[in-house]
C-alpha positions as CSV (number, residue, x, y, z in Angstrom):
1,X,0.0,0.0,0.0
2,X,1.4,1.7,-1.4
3,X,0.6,4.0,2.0
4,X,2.8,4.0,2.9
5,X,2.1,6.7,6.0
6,X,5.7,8.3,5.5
7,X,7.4,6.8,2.8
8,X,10.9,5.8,1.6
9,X,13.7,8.6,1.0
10,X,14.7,9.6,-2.1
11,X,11.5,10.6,-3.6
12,X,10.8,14.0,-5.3
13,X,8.8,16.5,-3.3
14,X,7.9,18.6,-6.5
15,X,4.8,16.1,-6.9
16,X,4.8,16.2,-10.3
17,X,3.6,13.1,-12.3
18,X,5.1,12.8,-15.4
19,X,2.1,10.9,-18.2
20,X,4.1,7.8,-19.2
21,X,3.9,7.4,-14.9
22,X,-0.3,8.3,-15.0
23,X,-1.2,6.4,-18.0
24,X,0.6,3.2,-16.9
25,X,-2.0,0.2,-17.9
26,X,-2.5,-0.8,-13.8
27,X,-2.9,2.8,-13.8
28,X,-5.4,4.0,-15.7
29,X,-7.5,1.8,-18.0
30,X,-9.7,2.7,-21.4
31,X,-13.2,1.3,-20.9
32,X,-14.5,1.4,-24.2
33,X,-14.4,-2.2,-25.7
34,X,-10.7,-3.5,-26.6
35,X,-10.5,-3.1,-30.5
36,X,-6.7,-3.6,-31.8
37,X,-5.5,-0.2,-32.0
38,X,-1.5,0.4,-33.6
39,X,0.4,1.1,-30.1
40,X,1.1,5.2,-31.4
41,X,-2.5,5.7,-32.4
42,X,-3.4,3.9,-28.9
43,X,-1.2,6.0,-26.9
44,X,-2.4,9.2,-28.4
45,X,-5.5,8.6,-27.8
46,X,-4.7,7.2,-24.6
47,X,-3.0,11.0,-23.5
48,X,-5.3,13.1,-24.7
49,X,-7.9,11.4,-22.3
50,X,-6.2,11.5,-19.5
51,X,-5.1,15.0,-19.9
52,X,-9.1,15.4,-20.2
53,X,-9.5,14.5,-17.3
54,X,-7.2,15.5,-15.2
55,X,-7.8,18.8,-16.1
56,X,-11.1,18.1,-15.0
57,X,-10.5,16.6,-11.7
58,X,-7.9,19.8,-10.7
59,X,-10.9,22.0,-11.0
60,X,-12.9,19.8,-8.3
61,X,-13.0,21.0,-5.1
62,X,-11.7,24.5,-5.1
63,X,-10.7,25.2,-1.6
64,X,-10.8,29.2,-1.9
65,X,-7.7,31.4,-1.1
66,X,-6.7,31.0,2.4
67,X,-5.4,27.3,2.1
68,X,-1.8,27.3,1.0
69,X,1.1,25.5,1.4
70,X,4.5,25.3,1.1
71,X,4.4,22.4,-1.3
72,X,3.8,23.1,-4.6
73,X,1.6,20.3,-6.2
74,X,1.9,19.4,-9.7
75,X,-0.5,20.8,-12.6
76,X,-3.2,18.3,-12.3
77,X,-2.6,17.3,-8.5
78,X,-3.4,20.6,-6.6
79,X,-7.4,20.3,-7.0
80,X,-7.5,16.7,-5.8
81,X,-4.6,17.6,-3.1
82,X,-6.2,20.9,-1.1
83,X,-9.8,19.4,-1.3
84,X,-8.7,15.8,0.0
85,X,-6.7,18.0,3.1
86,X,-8.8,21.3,3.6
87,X,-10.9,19.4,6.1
88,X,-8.0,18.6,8.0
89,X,-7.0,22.3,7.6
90,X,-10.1,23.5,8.8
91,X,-10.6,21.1,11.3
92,X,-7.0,23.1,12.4
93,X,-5.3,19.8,12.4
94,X,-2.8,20.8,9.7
95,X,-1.2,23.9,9.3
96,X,0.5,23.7,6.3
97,X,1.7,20.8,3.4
98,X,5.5,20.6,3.2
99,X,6.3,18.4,0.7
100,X,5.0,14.9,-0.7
101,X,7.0,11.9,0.5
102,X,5.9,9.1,-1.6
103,X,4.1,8.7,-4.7
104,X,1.8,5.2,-5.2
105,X,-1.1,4.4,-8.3
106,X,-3.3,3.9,-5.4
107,X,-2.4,6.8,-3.0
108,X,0.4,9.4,-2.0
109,X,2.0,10.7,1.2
110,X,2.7,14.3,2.3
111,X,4.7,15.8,5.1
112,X,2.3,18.1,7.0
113,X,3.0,20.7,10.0
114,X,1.1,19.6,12.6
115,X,-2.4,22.3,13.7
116,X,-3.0,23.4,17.0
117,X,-6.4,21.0,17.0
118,X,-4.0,18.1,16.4
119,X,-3.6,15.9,19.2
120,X,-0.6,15.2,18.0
121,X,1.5,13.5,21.1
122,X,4.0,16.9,20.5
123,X,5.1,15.9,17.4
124,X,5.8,18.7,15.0
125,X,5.3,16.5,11.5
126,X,2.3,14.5,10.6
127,X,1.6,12.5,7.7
128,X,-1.0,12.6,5.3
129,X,-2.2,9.6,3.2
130,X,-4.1,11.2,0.4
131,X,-5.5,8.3,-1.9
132,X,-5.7,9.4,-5.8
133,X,-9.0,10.1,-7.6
134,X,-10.8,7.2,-8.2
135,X,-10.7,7.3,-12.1
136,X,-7.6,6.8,-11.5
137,X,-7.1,3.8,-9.3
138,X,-7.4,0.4,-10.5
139,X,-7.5,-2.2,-7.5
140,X,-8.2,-4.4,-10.5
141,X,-7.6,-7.6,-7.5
142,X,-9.4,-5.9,-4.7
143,X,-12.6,-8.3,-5.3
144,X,-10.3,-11.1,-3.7
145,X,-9.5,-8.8,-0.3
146,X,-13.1,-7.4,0.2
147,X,-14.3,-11.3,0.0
148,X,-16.3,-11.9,3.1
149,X,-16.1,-8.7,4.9
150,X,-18.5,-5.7,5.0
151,X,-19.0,-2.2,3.5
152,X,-17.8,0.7,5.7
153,X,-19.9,4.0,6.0
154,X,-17.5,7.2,6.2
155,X,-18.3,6.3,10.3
156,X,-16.7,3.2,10.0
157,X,-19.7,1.3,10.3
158,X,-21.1,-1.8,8.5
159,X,-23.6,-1.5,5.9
160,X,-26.4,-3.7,6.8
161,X,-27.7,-6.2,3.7
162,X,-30.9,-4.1,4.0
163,X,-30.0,-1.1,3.0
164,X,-30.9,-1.9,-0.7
165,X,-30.0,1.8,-2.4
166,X,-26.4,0.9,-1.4
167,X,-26.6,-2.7,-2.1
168,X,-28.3,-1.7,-5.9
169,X,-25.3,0.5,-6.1
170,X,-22.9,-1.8,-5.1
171,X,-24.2,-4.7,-7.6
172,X,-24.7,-2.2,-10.7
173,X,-21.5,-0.4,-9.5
174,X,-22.6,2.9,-11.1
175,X,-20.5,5.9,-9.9
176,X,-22.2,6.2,-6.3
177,X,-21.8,2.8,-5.8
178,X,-18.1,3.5,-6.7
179,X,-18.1,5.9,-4.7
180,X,-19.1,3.8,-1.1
181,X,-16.8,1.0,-2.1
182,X,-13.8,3.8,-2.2
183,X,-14.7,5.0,0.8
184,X,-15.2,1.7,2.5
185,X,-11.3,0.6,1.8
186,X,-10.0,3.9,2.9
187,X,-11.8,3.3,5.9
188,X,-10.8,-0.5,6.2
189,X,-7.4,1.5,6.7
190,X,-8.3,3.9,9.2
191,X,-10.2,1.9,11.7
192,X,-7.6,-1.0,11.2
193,X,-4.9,1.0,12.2
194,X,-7.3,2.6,15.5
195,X,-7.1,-0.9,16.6
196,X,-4.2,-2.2,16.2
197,X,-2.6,1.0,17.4
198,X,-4.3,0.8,21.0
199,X,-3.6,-3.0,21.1
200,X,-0.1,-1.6,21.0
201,X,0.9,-2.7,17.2
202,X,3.5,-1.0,15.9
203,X,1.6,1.1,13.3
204,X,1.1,4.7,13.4
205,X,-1.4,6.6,15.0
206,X,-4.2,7.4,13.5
207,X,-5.5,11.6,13.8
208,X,-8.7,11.6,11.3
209,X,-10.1,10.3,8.3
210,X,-12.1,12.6,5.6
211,X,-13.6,11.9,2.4
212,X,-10.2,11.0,0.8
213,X,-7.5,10.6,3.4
214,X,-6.0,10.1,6.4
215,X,-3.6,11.8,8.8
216,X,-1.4,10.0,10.9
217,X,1.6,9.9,12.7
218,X,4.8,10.8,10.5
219,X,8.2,8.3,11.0
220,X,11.3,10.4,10.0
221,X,12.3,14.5,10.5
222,X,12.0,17.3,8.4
223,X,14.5,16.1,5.9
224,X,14.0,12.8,5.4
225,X,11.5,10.2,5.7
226,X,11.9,6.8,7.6
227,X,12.6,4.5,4.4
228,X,11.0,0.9,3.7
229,X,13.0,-1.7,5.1
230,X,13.8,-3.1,1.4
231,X,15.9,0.2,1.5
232,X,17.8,-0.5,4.4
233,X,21.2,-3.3,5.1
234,X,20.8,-4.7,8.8
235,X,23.3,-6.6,11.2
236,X,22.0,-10.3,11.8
237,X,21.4,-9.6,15.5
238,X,19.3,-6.5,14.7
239,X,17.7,-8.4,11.9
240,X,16.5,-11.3,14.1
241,X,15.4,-8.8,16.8
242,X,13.3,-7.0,14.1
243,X,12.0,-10.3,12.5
244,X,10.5,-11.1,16.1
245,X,9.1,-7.7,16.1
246,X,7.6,-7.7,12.8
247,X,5.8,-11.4,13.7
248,X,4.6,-10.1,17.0
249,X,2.3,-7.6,15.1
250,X,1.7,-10.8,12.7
251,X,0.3,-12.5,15.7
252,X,-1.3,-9.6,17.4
253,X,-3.4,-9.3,14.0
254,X,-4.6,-12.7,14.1
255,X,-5.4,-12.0,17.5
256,X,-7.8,-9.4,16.3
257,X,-8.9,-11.8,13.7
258,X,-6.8,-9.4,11.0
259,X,-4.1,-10.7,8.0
260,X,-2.4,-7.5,6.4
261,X,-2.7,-9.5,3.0
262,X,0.0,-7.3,1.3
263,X,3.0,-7.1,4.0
264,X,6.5,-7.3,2.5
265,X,9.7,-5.5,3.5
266,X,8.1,-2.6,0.9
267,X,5.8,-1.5,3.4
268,X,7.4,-1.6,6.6
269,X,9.2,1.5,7.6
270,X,12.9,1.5,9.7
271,X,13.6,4.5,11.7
272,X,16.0,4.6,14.7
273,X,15.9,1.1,15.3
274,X,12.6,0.3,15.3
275,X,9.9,-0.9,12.6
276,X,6.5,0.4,11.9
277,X,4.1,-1.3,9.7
278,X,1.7,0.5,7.3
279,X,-0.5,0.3,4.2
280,X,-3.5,-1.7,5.5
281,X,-6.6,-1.2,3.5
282,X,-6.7,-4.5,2.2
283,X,-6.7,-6.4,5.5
284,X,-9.1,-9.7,5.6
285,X,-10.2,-12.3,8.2
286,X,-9.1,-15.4,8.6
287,X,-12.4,-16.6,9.3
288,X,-14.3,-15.5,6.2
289,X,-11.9,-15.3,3.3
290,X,-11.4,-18.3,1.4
291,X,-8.0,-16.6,0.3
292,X,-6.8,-16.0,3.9
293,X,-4.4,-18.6,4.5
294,X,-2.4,-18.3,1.3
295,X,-2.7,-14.3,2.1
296,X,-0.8,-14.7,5.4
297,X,1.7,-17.2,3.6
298,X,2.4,-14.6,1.1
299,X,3.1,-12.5,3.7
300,X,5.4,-14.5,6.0
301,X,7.4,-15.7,3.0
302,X,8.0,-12.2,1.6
303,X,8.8,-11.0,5.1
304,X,11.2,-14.3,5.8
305,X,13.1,-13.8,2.3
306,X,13.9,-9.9,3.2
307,X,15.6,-10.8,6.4
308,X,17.0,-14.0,5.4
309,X,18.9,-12.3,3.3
310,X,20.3,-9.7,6.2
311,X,21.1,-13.0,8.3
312,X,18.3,-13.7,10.0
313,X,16.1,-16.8,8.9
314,X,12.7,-18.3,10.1
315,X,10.6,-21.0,7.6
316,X,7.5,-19.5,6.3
317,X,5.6,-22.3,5.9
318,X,6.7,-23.6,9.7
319,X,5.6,-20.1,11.2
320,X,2.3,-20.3,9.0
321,X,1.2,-23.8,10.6
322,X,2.3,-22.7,13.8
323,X,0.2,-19.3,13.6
324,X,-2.8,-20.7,12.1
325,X,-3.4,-23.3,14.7
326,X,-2.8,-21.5,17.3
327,X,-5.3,-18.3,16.2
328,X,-7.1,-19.6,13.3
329,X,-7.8,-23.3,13.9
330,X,-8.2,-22.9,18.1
331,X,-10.3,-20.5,17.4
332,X,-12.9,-22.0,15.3
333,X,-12.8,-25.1,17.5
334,X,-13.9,-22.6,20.3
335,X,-16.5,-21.4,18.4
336,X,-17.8,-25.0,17.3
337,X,-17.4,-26.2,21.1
338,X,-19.4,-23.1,22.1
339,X,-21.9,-23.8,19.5
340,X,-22.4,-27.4,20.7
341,X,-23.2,-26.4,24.4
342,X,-25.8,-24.4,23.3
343,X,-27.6,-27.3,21.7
């Protein structure tokens, strides 16, 4: 996830996209039906859609003259940038934008000053996760994450099966049905990481939520922001120490009935010793998605190859039985046992 809440170093904070970047096929995707097209006519036509719309989409959400920040967004960014923050601003959370961290198809991260409404734990920096318009966004494998679980109001609640206008929406996915489903995975993020974060996972706190993003607590300092662990060469002992850090919120997950479902070394920040873990709008249950197991084993064996290969190494597929059984399959015994007394 991309989200990354602060990002890796060594990315521009100028913002700017360039169009080979926007118009990437995962990217952004032609609905019309597929007719071979020569690749130069395809492109062309390709470009002068997106610029379409782009140019539409910075002219959404004008948020008047006295929001400005340091950052200066790119061309087509700034509409979607200052309307996805002003509440934030408003709200006095935020003072200002200072630059943009990382850059993601699905979402970017900014480097915010910190508002005197922000209860920010005295930190100076905040991050912003501001997800992309959602023309834009092609979650073309999201179908598979949002298997057994349920839609998310803007309050984090679950849409009940009887609210049929959202339901219709959902099923005919015209654009306000696209609309709740965006707002349900951004919010899959949000309350996750409330959660874990006061069942003392090492994630970042979470500030607030709006329409399009959410502020959190910022890893790094004004220069430089903590990197991904793929970024970063560790000594074996402080790998092994890490590894065991990074499977305690593995475990603490389960125990919450939680699999990130997209954890690798790409989206787990190092700073000062320590790791945080981020990017969590895909999470699923173990219980209720028939793509749960094989989830968590993708994510144990990505997260065993990284520090394997900085000295530390655990078995994937030994830590996966071992985690399963003692989260997954003691708890559904519970449940059946509980079931049977009450027969």
């Amino acid at each position: 996830m991309e989200d990354a809440t602060s990002g890796g170093a060594g990315a521009a904070d100028d913002g700017s996209d360039t169009l080979e970047e926007l118009a990437d096929a995962d990217f952004f995707e032609d609905d019309e039906e597929e007719t071979f097209i020569p690749f130069k006519a395809r492109k062309a036509r390709r470009d002068t859609q997106l610029l379409a719309q782009l140019a539409e989409t910075s002219d959404v959400g004008a948020t008047g003259d006295d929001f400005k920040t340091s950052y200066k967004p790119g061309r087509y960014e700034e509409g979607w940038l200052l309307s996805s923050l002003r509440s934030f601003y408003d709200q006095r959370l935020i003072r200002d934008v200072l630059g943009q961290v990382k850059g993601g198809k699905e979402a970017s991260v900014y480097r915010c000053e910190a508002g005197p409404g922000a209860d920010a734990d005295g930190q100076i920096l905040l991050a912003a996760k501001v997800y992309r318009p959602r023309r834009f966004r092609n979650l073309r494998n999201d179908k598979m994450y949002r298997e057994g679980r349920p839609v998310l109001t803007a309050e984090g609640r679950a849409v009940k099966n009887s609210d049929q206008r959202i339901m219709r929406a959902l099923g005919k996915k015209s654009a306000f049905g696209m609309e709740v489903q965006h707002t349900s995975w951004l919010m899959y993020e949000y309350t996750t990481m409330t959660l874990l974060h006061d069942a003392g996972a090492a994630v970042p706190r979470p500030l607030a939520a709006g329409e399009n993003a959410i502020l959190m607590a910022y890893r790094g300092d004004a220069q430089r922001a903590a990197p991904t662990l793929n970024e970063v060469s560790l000594d074996p002992d402080e790998a092994a120490a890490l590894l065991d850090e990074v499977l305690r919120n593995v475990a603490l997950m389960l125990q919450h009935d939680l699999i990130h479902g997209d954890l690798s070394a790409f989206n787990i920040l190092y700073w000062e010793g320590a790791v945080t873990l981020i990017d969590f709008p895909q999470v699923v249950s173990p219980h209720t998605n028939e793509n749960a197991r094989a989830l968590l084993r993708r994510d144990l064996a990505r997260v065993c190859d990284y520090f394997a290969r900085q000295g530390a190494s655990r078995d994937p597929d030994a830590l996966l039985d071992k985690l399963w059984t003692q989260f997954v399959d003691q708890d559904s015994a519970t449940a059946a046992a509980a079931a049977n007394m009450l027969r």
